[in-house]
N, C-alpha and C positions, 0 to 999 in steps of 0.2 A: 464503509458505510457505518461500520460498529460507530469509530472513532466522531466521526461528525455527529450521531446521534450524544454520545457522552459528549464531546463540546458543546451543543448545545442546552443541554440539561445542565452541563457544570456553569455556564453562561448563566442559564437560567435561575439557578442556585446564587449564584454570588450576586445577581443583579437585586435577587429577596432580600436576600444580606446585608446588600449594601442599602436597602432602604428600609430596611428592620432598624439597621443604625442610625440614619439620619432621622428616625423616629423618634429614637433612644435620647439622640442629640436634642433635638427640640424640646422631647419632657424636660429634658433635665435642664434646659435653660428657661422654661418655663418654671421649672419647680425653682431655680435659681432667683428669677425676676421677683416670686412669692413670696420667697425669702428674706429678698432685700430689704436691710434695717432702716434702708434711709428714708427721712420722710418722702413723700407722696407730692410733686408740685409740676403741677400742666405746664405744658411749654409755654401757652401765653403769658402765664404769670411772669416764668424766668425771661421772656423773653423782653416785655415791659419792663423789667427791672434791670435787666442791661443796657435796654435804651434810656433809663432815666440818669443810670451811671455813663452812659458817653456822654449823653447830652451836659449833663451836669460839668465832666471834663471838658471839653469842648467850653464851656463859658467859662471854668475857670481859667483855659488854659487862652483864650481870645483874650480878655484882661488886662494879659500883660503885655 
């Protein structure tokens, strides 16, 4: 009886644990993302501008 009551409590303990940590994880990739030097550009913009670079390819490469 003892034993199962401490398995579950140790269960219960590491289950905190483990989401104490994926806590930890997410600040710190948030505090990461904060961080980051590089400029700031929304995915429609980049995503426009690699379709003007295939399209672009694409005609020069029909041309020939």
């Amino acid at each position: 009886m003892y034993r199962n009551l401490f398995n579950s409590a140790s269960k219960q303990a590491e289950s905190k644990h483990l989401e104490f940590l994926k806590a930890a994880e997410i600040r710190n990739a948030i505090a990461a993302s904060r961080n980051d030097p590089r400029p700031l550009i929304d995915a429609d913009t980049v995503f426009a501008e690699l379709d003007a670079i295939i399209d672009d390819v694409a005609k020069r490469t029909c041309r020939r």
